[in-house]
C-alpha positions in Angstrom: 135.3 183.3 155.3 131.5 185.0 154.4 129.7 181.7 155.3 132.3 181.4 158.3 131.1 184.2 160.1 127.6 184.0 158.7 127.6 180.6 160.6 129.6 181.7 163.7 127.1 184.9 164.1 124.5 182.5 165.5 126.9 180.4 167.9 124.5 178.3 169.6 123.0 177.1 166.2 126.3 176.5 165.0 126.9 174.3 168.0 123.6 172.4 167.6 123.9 171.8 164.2 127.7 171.0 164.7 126.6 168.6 167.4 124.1 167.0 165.5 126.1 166.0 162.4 128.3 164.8 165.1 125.8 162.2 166.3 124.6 161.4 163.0 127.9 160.0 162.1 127.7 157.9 165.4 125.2 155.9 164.2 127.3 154.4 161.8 129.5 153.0 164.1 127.0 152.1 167.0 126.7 149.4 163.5 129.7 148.5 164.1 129.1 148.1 168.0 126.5 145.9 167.4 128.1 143.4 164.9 130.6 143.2 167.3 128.5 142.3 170.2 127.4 139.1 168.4 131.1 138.2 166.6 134.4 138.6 168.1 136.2 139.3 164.6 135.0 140.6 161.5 136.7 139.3 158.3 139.6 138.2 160.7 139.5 141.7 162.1 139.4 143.0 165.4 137.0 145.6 167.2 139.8 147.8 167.4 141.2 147.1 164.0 138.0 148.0 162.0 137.8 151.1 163.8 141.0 152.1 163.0 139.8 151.8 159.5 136.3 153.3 160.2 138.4 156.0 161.8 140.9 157.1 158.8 138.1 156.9 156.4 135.8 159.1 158.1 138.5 161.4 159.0 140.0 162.0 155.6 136.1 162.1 154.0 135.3 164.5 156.4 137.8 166.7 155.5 137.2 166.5 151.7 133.6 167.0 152.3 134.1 170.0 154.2 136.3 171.4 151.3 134.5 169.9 148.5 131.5 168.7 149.1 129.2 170.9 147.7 130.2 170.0 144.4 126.8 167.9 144.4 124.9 170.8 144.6 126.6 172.1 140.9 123.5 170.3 138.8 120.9 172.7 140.4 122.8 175.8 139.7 123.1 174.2 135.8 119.7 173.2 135.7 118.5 176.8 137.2 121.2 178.8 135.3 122.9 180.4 138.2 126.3 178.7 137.3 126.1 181.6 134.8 127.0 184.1 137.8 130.0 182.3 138.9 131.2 182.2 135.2 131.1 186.3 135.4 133.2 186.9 138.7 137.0 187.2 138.7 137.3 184.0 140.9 138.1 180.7 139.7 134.5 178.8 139.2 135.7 175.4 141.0 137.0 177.8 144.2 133.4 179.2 144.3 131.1 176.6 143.5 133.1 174.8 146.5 133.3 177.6 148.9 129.3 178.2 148.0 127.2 177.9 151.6 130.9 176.2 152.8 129.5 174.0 155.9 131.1 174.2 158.6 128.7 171.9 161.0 130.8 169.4 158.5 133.0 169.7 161.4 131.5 167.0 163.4 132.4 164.2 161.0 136.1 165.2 161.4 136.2 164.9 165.0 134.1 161.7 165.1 136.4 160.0 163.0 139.2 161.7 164.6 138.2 160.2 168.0 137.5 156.8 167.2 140.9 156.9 165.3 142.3 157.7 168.7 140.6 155.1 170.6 141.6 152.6 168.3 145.1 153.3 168.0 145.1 153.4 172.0 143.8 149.8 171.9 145.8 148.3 169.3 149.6 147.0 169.5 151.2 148.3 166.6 154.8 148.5 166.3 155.5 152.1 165.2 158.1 152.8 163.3 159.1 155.9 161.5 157.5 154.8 158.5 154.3 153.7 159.6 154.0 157.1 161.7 155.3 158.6 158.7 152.7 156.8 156.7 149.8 158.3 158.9 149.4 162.0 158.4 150.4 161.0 154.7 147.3 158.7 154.2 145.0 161.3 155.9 145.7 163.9 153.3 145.9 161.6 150.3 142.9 160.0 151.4 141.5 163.5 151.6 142.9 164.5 148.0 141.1 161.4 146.7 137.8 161.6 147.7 138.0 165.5 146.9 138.9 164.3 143.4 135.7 162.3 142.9 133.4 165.2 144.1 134.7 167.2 141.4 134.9 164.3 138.8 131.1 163.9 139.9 130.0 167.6 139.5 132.0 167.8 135.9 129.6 165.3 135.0 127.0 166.9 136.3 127.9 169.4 133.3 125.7 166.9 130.9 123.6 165.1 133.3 122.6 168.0 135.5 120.6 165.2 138.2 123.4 163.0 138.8 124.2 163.8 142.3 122.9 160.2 143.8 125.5 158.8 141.2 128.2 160.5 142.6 127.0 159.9 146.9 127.3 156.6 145.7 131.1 156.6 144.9 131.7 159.6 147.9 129.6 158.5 150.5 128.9 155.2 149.3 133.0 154.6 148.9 133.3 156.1 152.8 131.1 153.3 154.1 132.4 150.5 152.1 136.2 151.5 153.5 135.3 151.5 157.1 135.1 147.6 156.9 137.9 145.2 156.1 138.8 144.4 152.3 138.4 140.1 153.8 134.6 140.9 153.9 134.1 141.8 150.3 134.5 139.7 147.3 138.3 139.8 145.0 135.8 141.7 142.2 134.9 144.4 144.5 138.0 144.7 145.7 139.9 145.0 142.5 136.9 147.6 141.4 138.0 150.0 144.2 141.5 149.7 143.8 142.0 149.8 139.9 139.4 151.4 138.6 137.8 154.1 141.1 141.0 153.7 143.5 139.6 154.6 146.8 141.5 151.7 148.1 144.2 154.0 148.2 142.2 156.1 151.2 143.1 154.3 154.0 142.9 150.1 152.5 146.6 150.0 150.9 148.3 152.0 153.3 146.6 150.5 156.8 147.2 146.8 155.6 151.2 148.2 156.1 150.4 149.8 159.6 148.2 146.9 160.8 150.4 144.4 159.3 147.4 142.9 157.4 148.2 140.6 154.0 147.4 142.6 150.7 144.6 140.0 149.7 144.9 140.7 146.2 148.8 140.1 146.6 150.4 143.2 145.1 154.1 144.2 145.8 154.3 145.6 149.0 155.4 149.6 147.6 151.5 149.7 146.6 151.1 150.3 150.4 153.0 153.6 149.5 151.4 154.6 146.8 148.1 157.0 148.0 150.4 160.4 147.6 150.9 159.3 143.6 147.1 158.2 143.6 146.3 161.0 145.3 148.5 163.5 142.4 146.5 161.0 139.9 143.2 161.7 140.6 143.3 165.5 141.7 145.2 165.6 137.7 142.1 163.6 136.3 139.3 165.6 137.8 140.8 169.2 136.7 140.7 167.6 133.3 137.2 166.7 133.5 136.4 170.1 135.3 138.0 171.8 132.4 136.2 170.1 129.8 132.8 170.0 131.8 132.9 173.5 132.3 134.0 174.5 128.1 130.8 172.2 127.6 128.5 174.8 129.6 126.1 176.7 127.4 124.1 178.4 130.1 120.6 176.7 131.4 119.8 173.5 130.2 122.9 172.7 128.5 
């Protein structure tokens, strides 16, 4: 709430900046415009199809990067020593270190996403039923969960290698981008890598092949498509173990 109405003291910055990550998000799917100006599917998927995976992505990331992504920045203070005053205050250390210089220009991604999540749903004919609407809000939040569980994963390893942040943009932000195309475009080894191994299949993958009414193409039973809330309980479980133990590791600056 501090950095909330720090930010909202200056409104108009807030706006600019707001706006700005806004459009910088656009880019990524004036990409997607253009492939789409020269093919009329990609990987066997429509316009309208790949944005509603560009669109569930970017809106559960958002949200965990609003929340949680700061994490990256937990090498510097390790490397500087000024995790040391976190360790001292009466606050959990994961709550601060998240909440520290909280961003809430972050914004912008959320509504992006959110809006060309609504423009594709408006364009596609999807059958709901009460599971697939069901299955929406519940993919959003696990999806969310998830990639909040890899920022921490990623700052607990900052814990022994304090310049690791590019390692762990590649599996946050990196992951985002790869799961705003179809899983048809990548090879079975790349596909099998994100779902059983770093399981951000699980963000929106899994569960939109059941709204879209896409084939699993690495075949599993159909209940995987149901299966981001346990994923979701997984990984959050996983990454306060490796918080834990990141932060019992912590001898002050250089450790």
């Amino acid at each position: 709430m501090m950095w909330v109405r720090s930010t909202m003291t200056y409104r108009a910055s807030f706006v600019m900046t707001a706006l700005g990550n806004f459009m910088a998000t656009v880019f990524d799917f004036v990409v997607i415009l253009l492939m789409f100006s020269q093919v009329r599917t990609l990987g066997g998927y429509t316009l309208a199809e790949v944005g509603f995976l560009y669109g569930t992505t970017s809106a559960a990331f958002g949200i965990a990067d609003l929340v949680m992504g700061n994490m990256d920045r937990l090498g510097h203070r390790v490397r500087d020593g000024t995790l040391d005053t976190l360790l001292v205050r009466p606050v959990p250390v994961l709550a601060q270190a998240a909440a520290d210089k909280f961003a809430l220009r972050r914004l912008g991604r959320i509504s992006q996403g959110a809006l060309v999540l609504g423009w594709s749903m408006a364009h596609l004919q999807i059958e709901w039923t009460p599971v697939k609407v069901l299955l929406m809000p519940v993919m959003l939040l696990s999806g969310a969960a998830i990639f909040s569980a890899v920022f921490v994963i990623g700052a607990a390893f900052q814990f022994w290698a304090s310049d690791a942040s590019e390692l762990q943009n590649s599996f946050t932000y990196g992951g985002n981008t790869v799961l705003q195309y179809p899983p048809s475009v990548f090879g079975k080894e790349l596909v099998r890598g994100v779902t059983f191994v770093v399981p951000l299949a699980f963000v929106n993958w899994m569960p939109a092949l059941r709204i879209l009414g896409r084939p699993d193409p690495l075949g599993l039973p159909g209940w995987v498509d149901f299966a981001s809330p346990v994923v979701a309980a997984g990984c959050c479980a996983l990454a306060g173990v490796a918080w834990r133990v990141g932060l019992r590791s912590y001898r002050s600056t250089g450790s």
